[in-house]
C-alpha positions in Angstrom: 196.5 -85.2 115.1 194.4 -84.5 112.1 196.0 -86.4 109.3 195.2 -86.4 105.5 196.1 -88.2 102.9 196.9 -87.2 99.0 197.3 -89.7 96.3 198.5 -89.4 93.0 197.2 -92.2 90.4 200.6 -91.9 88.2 201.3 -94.0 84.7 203.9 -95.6 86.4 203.4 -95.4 90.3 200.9 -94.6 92.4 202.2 -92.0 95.0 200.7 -91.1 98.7 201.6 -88.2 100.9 200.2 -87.6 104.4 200.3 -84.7 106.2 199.6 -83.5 109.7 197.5 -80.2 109.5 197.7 -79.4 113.5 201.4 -79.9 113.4 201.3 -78.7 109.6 204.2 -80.8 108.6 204.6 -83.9 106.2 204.2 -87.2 108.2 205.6 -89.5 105.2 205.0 -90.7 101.6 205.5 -93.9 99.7 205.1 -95.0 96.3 204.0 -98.5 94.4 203.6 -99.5 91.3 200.0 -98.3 89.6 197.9 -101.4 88.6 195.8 -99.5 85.9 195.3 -102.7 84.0 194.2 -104.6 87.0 192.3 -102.2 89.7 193.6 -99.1 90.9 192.8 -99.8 93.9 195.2 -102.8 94.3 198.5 -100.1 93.4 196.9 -97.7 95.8 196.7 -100.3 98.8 200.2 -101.5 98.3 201.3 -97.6 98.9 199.5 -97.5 101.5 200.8 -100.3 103.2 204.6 -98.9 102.2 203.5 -95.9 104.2 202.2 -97.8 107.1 205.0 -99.4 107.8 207.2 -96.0 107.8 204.9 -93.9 110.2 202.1 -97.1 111.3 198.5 -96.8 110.6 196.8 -94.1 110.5 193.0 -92.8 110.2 192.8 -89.8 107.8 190.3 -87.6 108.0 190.2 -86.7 104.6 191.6 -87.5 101.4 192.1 -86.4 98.2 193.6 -87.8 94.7 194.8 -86.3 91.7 195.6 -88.7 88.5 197.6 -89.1 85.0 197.3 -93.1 84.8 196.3 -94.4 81.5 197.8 -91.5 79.6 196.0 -89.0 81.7 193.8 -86.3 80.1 194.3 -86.7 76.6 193.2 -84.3 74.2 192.8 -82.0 70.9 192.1 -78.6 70.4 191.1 -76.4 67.1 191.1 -73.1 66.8 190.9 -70.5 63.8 194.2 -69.0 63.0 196.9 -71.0 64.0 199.1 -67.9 65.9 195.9 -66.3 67.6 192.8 -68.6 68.7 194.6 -72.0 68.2 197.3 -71.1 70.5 194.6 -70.1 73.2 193.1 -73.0 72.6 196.3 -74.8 73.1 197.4 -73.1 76.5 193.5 -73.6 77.6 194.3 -77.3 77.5 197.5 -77.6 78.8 197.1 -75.1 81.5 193.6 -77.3 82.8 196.3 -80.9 83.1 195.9 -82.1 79.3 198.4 -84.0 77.0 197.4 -82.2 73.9 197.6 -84.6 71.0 197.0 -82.4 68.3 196.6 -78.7 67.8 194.4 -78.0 64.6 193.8 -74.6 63.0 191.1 -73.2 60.3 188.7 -75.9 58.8 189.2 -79.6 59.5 188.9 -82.2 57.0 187.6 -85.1 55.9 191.4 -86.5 56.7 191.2 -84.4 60.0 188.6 -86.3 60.9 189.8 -89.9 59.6 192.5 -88.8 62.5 190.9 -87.5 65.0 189.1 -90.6 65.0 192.4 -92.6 65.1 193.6 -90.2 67.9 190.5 -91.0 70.0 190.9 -88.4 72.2 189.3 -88.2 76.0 188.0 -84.8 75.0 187.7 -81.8 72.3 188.5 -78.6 72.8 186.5 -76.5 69.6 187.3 -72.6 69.4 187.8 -70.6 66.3 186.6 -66.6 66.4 186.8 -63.8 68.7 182.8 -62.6 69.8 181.4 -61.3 66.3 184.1 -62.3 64.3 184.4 -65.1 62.2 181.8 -67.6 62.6 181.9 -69.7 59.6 185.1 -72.0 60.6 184.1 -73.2 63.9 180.1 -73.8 62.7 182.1 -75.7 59.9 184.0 -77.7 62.1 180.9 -78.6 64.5 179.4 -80.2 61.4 183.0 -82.1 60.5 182.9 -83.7 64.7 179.4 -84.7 64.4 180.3 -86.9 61.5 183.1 -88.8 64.0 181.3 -91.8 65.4 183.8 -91.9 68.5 182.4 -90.8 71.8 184.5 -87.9 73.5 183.0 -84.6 75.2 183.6 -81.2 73.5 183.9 -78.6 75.0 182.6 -75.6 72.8 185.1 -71.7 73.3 184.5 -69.8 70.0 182.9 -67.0 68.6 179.8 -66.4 71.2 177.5 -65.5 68.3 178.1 -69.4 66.7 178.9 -71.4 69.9 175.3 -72.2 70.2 174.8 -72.9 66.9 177.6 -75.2 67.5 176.0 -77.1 70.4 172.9 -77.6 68.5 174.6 -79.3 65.6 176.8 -81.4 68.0 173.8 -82.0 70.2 171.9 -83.5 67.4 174.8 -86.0 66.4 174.5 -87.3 69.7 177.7 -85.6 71.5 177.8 -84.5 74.8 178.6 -80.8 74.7 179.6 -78.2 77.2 179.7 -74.3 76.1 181.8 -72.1 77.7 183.2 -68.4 76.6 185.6 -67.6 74.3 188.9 -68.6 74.8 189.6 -65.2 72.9 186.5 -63.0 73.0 188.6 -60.3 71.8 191.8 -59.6 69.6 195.1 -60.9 71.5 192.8 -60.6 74.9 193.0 -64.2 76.4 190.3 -65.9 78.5 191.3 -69.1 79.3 190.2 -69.7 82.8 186.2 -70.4 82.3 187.5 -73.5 79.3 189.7 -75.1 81.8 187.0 -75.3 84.0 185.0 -77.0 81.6 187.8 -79.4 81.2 188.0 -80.1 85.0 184.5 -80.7 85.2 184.5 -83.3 82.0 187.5 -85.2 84.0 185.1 -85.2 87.0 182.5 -86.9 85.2 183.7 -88.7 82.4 187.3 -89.6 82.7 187.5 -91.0 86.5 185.4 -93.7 85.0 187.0 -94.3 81.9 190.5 -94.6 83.4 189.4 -97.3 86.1 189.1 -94.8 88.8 185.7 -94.9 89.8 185.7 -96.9 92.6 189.0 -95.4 94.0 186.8 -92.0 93.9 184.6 -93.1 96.0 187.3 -93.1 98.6 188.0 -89.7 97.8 186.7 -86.6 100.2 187.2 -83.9 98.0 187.8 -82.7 94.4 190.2 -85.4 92.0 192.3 -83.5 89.2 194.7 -84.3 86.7 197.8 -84.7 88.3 200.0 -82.3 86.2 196.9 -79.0 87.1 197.8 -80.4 90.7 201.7 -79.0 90.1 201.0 -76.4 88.1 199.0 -75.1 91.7 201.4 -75.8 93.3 203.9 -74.0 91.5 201.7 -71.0 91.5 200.9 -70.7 95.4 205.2 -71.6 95.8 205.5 -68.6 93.1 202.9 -66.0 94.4 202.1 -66.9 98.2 199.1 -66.6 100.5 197.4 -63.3 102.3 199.8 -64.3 105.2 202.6 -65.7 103.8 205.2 -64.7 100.9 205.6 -66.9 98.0 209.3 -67.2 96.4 208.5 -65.1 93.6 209.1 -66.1 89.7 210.4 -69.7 89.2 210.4 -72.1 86.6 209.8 -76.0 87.5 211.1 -79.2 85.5 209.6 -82.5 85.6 211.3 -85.1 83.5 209.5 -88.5 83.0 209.7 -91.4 81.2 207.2 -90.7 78.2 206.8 -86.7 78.4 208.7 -83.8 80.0 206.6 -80.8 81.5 207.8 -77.2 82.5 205.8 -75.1 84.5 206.9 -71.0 84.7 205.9 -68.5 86.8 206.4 -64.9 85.7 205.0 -62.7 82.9 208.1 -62.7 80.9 207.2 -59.4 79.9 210.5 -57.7 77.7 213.1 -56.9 80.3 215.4 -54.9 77.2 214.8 -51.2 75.9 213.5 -51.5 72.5 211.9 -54.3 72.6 208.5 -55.1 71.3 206.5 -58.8 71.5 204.9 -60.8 69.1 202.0 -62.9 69.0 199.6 -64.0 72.4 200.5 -62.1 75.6 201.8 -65.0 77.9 199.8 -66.3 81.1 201.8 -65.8 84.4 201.6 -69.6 85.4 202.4 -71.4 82.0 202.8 -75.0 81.5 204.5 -76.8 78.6 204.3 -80.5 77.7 207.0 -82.4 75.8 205.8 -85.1 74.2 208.4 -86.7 72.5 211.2 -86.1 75.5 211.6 -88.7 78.4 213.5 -90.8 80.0 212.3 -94.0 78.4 209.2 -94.4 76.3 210.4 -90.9 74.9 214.2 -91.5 75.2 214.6 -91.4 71.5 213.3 -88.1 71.2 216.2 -86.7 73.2 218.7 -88.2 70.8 216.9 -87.1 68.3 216.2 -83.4 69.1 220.1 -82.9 70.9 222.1 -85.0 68.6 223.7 -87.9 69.2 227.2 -86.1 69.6 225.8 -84.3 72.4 224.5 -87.3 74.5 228.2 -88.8 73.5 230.3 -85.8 74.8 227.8 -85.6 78.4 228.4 -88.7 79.0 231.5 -90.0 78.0 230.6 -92.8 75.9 231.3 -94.0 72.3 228.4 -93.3 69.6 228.5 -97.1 69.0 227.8 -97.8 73.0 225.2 -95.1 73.2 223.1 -96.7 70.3 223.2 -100.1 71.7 222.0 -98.7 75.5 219.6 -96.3 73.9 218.2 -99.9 72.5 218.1 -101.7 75.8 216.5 -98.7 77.2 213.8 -97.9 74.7 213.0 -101.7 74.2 213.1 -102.3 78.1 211.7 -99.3 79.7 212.1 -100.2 83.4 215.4 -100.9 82.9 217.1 -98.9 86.1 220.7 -96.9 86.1 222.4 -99.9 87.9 225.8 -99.9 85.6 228.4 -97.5 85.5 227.5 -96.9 82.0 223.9 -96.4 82.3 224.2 -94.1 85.2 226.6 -91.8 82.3 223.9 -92.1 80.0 220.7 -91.4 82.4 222.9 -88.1 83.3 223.4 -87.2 79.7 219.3 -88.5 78.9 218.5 -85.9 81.8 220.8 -83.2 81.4 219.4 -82.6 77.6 215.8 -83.5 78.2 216.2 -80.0 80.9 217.9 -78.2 78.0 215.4 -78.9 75.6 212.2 -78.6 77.8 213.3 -75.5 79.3 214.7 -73.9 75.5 211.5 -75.1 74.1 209.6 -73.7 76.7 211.3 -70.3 76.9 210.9 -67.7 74.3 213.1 -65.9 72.0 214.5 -62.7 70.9 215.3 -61.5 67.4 216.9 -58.2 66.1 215.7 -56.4 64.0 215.9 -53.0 62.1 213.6 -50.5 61.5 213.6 -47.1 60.2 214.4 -45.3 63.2 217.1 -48.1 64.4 217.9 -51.6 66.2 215.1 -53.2 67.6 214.1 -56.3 69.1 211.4 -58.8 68.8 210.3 -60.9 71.7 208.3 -64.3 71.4 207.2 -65.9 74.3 207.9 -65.3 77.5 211.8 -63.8 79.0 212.6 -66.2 81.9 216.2 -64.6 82.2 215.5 -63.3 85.4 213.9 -65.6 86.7 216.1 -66.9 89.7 214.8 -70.4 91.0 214.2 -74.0 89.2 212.6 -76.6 91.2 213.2 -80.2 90.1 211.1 -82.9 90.6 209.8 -86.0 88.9 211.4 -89.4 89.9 214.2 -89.6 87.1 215.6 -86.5 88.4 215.3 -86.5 91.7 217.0 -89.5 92.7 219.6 -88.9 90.1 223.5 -87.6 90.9 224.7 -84.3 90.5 221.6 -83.1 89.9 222.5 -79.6 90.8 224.8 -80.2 87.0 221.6 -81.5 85.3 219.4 -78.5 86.8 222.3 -76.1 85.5 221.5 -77.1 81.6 218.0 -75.4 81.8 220.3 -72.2 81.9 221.1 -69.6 79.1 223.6 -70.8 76.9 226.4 -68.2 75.2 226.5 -70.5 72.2 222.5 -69.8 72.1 222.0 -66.5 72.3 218.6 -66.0 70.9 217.1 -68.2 73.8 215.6 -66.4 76.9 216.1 -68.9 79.3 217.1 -67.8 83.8 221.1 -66.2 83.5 221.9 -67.7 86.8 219.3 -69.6 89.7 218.6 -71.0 92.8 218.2 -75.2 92.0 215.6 -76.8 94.6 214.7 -80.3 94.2 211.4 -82.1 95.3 213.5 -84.9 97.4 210.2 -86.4 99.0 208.3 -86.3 95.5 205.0 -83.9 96.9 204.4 -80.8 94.6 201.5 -83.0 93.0 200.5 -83.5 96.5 200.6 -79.7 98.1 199.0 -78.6 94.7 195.8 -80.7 96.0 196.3 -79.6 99.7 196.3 -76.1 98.2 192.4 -76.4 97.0 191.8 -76.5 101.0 194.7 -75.6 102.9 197.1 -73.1 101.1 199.0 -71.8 104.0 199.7 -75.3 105.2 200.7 -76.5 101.7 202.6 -73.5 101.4 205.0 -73.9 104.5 205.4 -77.7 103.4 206.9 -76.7 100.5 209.3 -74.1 102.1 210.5 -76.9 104.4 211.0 -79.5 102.2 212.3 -78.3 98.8 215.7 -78.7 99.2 218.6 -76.4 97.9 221.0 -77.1 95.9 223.0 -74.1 95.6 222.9 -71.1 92.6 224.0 -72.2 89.3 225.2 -70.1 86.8 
């Protein structure tokens, strides 16, 4: 037996997986609560003693951690224009694991900066240019972050002709600064690979340690990631397969927590209609999207508030009076559990419109339009209606009832005809919680991780 072990330092829980590679199967996985304010260490070993006791004690051979405690890998981006380099600089970030906190476009200002200070972000993203464009913005902005006395790496992808410049100026201030290339060396060309590399490297260095996780690392055998770049690898490998093994082809993942909701897609969402032409940034093929103000708690507000509160009341059955006083006891106590009748109507009704809206948000659009030789139509973002698998996971859904129903509201909706979300689907749901897990094993062992995956998502029949 060669065991390994992956662990994921969560917000809320700290999750371990192990996994037999001989046998190439999943030996078990457990979950306790993460003691981020304490030591890390403390939530880790109370997992790990869950674990033992399900499959006894074990010596792994190698282990490996991803992490999102403490708010994970918070940051900010600014870019030039905000359609064009501030939207690479935005899919840069979230595609390398970030919670982006704020997306800023042409110059920053003195008020920018009163906020970004506020915001105190774990890094910067600056950008702004394509190669020999415009290089007065971003040198501009250089000279508005050195004024910011807060400490946070940036990470330099503009204009190559001023990044240096840039460095210099930030240098000199005292920052620590990393150049990359441009996140948009050319006109609608994106290149966001070699800034989220950067970003992986700054949470290497800088962020283990600021989060509490240094001495867990030094448990670690291998490379430590932010947890939600763990899924999105694992979604892709799921999506595209190995050189020996098929992959399912495109899908479209949902993760619904308590504070955010994140939906991964895996296509190119290129126009599937005659006629049709697309505006703005062409879309990568593995896309992430992170919901800030949707979850199941912290964020539980934000559903009411971006559904309606007629909607949550017709899902789940309950009066608009008895909604508001749960949503309170939920929102002010937020690991209050689905242990009434009531509360189990309105986690389904939290759920089922957190999906709708992550997934809607998440999926582009098509408008009409008319032109002098006829009907046309204009595509933005990416088409996921023929996409024909969602995978579920995070904890609030997974352990939820008729989650095949909740799954089915991340489908196209008649009365929203504009929205390009999957016609009909496949649902599979992460029952044993280990997507963040296989997207580690991936890094090492991507067949292995791969057939995992196969064996354990579980379907839940097409929905429609």
């Amino acid at each position: 037996m060669k065991p390994i072990l992956m662990i994921d330092f969560g917000s809320t829980n700290t999750k371990v997986t192990a996994v037999d590679l001989e046998q190439e199967k999943l030996l078990g996985t457990a979950a306790s609560y993460t003691t981020v304010q304490t030591d890390v260490n403390e939530g880790l070993n109370n997992a790990l003693a869950l674990l033992s006791e399900k499959i006894g004690t074990l010596e792994y051979e190698h282990r490996y951690a991803c992490s999102s405690a403490a708010g994970g890998l918070r940051m900010i981006s600014c870019g030039l224009v905000p359609e064009l380099t501030a939207e690479a600089a935005r899919q840069a970030s979230l595609g390398a694991g970030a919670k982006v906190m704020k997306v800023y476009s042409y110059q920053l200002t003195e008020d920018d900066a009163e906020e970004i200070e506020q915001l105190s972000p774990d890094i910067f993203l600056l950008t702004g240019g394509t190669d020999g464009g415009n290089r007065d913005s971003i040198i501009e902005n250089a000279r508005i972050l050195a004024t910011i006395p807060k400490d946070f790496p940036i990470v330099v992808a503009g204009n190559r002709t001023a990044a240096r410049t840039c460095e210099k100026i930030l240098t000199e201030a005292g920052k620590q600064v990393r150049v990359c290339e441009n996140v948009m060396p050319k006109f609608n060309q994106l290149n966001i690979q070699p800034a989220q590399n950067e970003i992986r490297q700054v949470f290497l260095e800088r962020i283990i340690k600021a989060k509490g996780l240094s001495q867990a690392s030094q448990l670690i055998s291998g490379i430590m990631m932010p947890t939600p770049a763990a899924v999105l690898a694992a979604m892709e490998l799921l999506s595209k397969g190995t050189e020996k093994q098929s992959g399912l082809g495109e899908l479209v993942a949902v993760d619904v927590g308590g504070a955010t909701t994140d939906i991964y897609s895996m296509t190119d969402g290129l126009p599937d209609r005659l006629n049709t032409v697309m505006k703005g940034l062409p879309e990568p093929f593995a896309k992430r999207t992170v919901e800030g103000d949707i979850g199941m708690r912290y964020s539980a507000g934000g559903i009411v508030e971006a559904a309606g509160i007629a909607a949550v009341c017709q899902l789940s059955g309950l009066s608009e009076e008895r909604v508001n006083q749960l949503m309170e006891l939920i929102i002010t106590h937020t690991d209050t559990m689905p242990t009434t009748e009531e509360l189990v109507k309105l986690d389904f009704a939290l759920a089922s419109l957190a999906v709708k809206t992550g997934v809607s948000r998440h999926a582009g659009t098509l408008e009409k339009v008319y032109t002098p030789i006829g009907e046309a139509f204009m595509q933005t973002g990416k088409d996921l209606s023929r996409v024909n698998k969602i995978i579920i996971t995070g904890g609030s859904l997974i352990h939820a009832g008729n989650v095949d129903r909740i799954a089915a509201c991340g489908l196209y909706d008649m009365t929203e005809p504009a929205s390009l979300r999957p016609q009909r689907a496949e649902i599979l749901v992460d029952k044993q919680y280990i997507l963040s897990a296989m997207g580690l094993l991936s890094q090492y062992e991507p067949d292995i991780a791969l057939k995992i995956m196969k064996k354990e998502l579980e379907s839940y029949g097409i929905a429609e």
